[in-house]
DORO-901315 format. One record per residue (C-alpha): x, y, z; residue in three letters. Coordinates in steps of 0.05 Angstrom, whole numbers, plus 5000, padded with zeros to 4 digits. Example, Ala and Ser with C-alpha at 12.3 -4.5 7.8 and 13.67 -1.06 7.14 Angstrom:
residues 2
+------+-------+------+-----+
! east ! north !   up ! res !
+------+-------+------+-----+
! 5246 !  4910 ! 5156 ! ALA !
! 5273 !  4979 ! 5143 ! SER !
+------+-------+------+-----+
This chain:
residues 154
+------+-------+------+-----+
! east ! north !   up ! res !
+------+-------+------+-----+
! 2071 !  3498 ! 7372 ! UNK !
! 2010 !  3459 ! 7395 ! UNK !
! 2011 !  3507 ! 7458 ! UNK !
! 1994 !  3559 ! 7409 ! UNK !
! 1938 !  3519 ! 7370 ! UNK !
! 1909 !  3518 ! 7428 ! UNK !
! 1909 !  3591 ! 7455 ! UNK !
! 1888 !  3609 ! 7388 ! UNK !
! 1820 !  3563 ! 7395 ! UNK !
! 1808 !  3596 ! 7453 ! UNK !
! 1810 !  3667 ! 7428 ! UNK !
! 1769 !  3643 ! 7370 ! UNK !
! 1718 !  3613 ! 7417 ! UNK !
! 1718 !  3674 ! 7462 ! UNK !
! 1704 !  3723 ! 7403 ! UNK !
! 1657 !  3681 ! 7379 ! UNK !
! 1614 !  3660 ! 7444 ! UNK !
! 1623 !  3736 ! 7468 ! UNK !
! 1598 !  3762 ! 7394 ! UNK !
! 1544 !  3709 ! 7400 ! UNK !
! 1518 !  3732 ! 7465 ! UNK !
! 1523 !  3815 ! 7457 ! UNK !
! 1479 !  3800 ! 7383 ! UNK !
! 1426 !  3761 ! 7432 ! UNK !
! 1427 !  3809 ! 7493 ! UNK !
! 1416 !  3867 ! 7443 ! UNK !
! 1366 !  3841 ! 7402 ! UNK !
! 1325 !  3824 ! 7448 ! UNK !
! 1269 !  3854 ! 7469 ! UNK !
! 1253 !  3840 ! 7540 ! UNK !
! 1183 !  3826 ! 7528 ! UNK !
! 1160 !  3900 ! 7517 ! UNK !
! 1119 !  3871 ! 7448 ! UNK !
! 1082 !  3817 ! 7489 ! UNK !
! 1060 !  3880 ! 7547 ! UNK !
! 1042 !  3923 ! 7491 ! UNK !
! 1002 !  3870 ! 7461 ! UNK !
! 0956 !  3865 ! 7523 ! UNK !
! 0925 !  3935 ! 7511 ! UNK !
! 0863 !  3921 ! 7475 ! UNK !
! 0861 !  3961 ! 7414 ! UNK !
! 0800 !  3960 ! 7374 ! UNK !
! 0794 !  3923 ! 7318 ! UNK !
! 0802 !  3971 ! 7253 ! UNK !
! 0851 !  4016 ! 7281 ! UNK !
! 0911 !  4017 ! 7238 ! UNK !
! 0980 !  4004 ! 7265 ! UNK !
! 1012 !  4065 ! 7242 ! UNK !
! 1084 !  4063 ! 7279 ! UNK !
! 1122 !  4028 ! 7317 ! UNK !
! 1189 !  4049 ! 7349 ! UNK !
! 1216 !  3985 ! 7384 ! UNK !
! 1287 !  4008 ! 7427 ! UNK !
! 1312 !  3932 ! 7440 ! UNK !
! 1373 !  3910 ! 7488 ! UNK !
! 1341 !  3869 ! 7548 ! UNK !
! 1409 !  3836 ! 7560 ! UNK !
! 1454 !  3896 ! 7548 ! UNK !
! 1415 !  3963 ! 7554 ! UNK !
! 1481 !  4024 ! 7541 ! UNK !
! 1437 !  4076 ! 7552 ! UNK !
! 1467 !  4140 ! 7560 ! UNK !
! 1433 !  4193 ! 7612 ! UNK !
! 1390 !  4238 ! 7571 ! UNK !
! 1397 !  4198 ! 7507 ! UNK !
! 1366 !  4154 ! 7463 ! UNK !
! 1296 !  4114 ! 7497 ! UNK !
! 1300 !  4074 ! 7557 ! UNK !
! 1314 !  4006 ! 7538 ! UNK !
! 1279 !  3959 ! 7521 ! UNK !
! 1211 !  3999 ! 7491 ! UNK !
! 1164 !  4005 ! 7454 ! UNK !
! 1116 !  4053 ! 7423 ! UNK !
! 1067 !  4035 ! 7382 ! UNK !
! 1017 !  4094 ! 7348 ! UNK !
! 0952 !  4076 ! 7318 ! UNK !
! 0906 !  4106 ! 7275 ! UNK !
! 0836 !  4128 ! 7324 ! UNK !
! 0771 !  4159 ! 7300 ! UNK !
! 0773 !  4240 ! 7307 ! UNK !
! 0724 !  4230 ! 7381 ! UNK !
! 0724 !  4189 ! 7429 ! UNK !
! 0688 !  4199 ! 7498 ! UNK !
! 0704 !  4173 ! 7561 ! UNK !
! 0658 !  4110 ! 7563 ! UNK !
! 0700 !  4094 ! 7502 ! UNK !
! 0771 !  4106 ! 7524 ! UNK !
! 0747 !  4071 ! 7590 ! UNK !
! 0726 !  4006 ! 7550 ! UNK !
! 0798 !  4005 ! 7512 ! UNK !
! 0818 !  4002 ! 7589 ! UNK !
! 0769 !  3959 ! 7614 ! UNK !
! 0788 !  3898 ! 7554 ! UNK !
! 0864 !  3909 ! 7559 ! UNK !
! 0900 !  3848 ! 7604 ! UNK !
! 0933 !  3897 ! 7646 ! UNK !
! 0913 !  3947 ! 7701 ! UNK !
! 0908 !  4017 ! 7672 ! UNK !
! 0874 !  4070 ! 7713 ! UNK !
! 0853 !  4134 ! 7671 ! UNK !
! 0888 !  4203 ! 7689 ! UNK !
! 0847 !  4251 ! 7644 ! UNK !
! 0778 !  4262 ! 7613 ! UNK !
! 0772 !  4252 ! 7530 ! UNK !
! 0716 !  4294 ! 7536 ! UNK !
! 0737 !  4371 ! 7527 ! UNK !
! 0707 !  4423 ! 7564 ! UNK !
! 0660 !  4477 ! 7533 ! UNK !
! 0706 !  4529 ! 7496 ! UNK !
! 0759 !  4477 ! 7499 ! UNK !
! 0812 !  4482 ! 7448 ! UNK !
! 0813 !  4444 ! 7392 ! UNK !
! 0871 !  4394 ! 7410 ! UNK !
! 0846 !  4340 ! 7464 ! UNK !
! 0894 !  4286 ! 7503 ! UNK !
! 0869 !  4244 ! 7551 ! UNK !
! 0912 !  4178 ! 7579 ! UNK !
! 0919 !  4133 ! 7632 ! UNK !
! 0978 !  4089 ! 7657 ! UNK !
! 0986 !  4031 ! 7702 ! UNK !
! 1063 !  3989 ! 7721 ! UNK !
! 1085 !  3923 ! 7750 ! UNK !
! 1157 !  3904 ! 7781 ! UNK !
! 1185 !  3905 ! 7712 ! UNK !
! 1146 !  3956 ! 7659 ! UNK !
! 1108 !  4026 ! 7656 ! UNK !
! 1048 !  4023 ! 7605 ! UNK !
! 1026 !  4089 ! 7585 ! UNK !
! 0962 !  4100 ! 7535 ! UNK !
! 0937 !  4168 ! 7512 ! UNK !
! 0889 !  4182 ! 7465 ! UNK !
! 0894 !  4252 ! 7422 ! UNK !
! 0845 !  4284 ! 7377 ! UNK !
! 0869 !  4299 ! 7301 ! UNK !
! 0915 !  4360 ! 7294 ! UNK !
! 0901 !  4408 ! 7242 ! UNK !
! 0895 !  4382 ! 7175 ! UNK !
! 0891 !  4307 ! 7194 ! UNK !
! 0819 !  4272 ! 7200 ! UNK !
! 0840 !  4215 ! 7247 ! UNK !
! 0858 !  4225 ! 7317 ! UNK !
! 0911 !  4174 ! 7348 ! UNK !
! 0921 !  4127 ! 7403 ! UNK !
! 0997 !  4116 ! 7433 ! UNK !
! 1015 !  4052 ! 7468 ! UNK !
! 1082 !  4064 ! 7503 ! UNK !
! 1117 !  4011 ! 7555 ! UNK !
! 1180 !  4030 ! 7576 ! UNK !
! 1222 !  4000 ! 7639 ! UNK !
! 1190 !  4010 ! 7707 ! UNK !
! 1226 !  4069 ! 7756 ! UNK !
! 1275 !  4038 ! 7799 ! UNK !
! 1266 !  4063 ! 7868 ! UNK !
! 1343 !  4103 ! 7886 ! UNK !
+------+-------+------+-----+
């Protein structure tokens, strides 16, 4: 009888340790908020969305499914121009090492739709930020913070 008091702790204790750990490892969020942070966004640009994909500790992702995990996107509300000098001081500001891999400014007879970005990585995060001029029928253009796990060499 006390044999199986005892087994029956120790299930209870497993389930519970096991449920406690899987509800930590997927909540959290591996730091991809504190990265995304670091890009220096200008003061008055509204936060507009954020799609956070969390599981630092216990990341299921499927091949060709879902985000990579943990990340984070984060779109914010821009003016309708922005020239290179400018995009280049978001850069400059930010706490991380972005380089710049296309112009903001359009070329003459460009379309109407602009993107221009730049990216940078460490050992354990990609940051991506691209800036793109308002589609039709909106005023604002937008600015998209992404950091997403870092390649893994195969």
């Amino acid at each position: 009888m006390q044999a199986r008091w005892v087994v029956v702790v120790a299930v209870v204790a497993a389930l519970v340790g096991g449920g406690t750990w899987i509800g930590v490892a997927v909540s959290d969020d591996g730091g991809v908020r504190r990265i995304a942070d670091r890009v220096a966004v200008p003061s008055g640009w509204e936060l507009e969305d954020e799609e956070l994909t969390r599981g630092a500790g216990l990341c299921l992702q499927l091949s060709g499914f879902g985000h990579p995990c943990p990340s984070v996107t984060r779109t914010y509300s821009a003016p309708p121009t922005l020239d290179d000098a400018a995009f280049r001081g978001i850069l400059d500001r930010s706490d991380l090492v972005l380089r710049q891999t296309g112009s903001c400014t359009p070329a003459d007879g460009a379309g109407l739709e602009l993107t221009c970005g730049a990216e940078g990585s460490d050992e354990r995060f990609t940051v991506r930020v691209s800036y793109t001029t308002p589609y039709s029928g909106s005023k604002d253009g937008s600015l998209r913070v992404s950091v997403t796990p870092a390649a893994r060499p195969r």
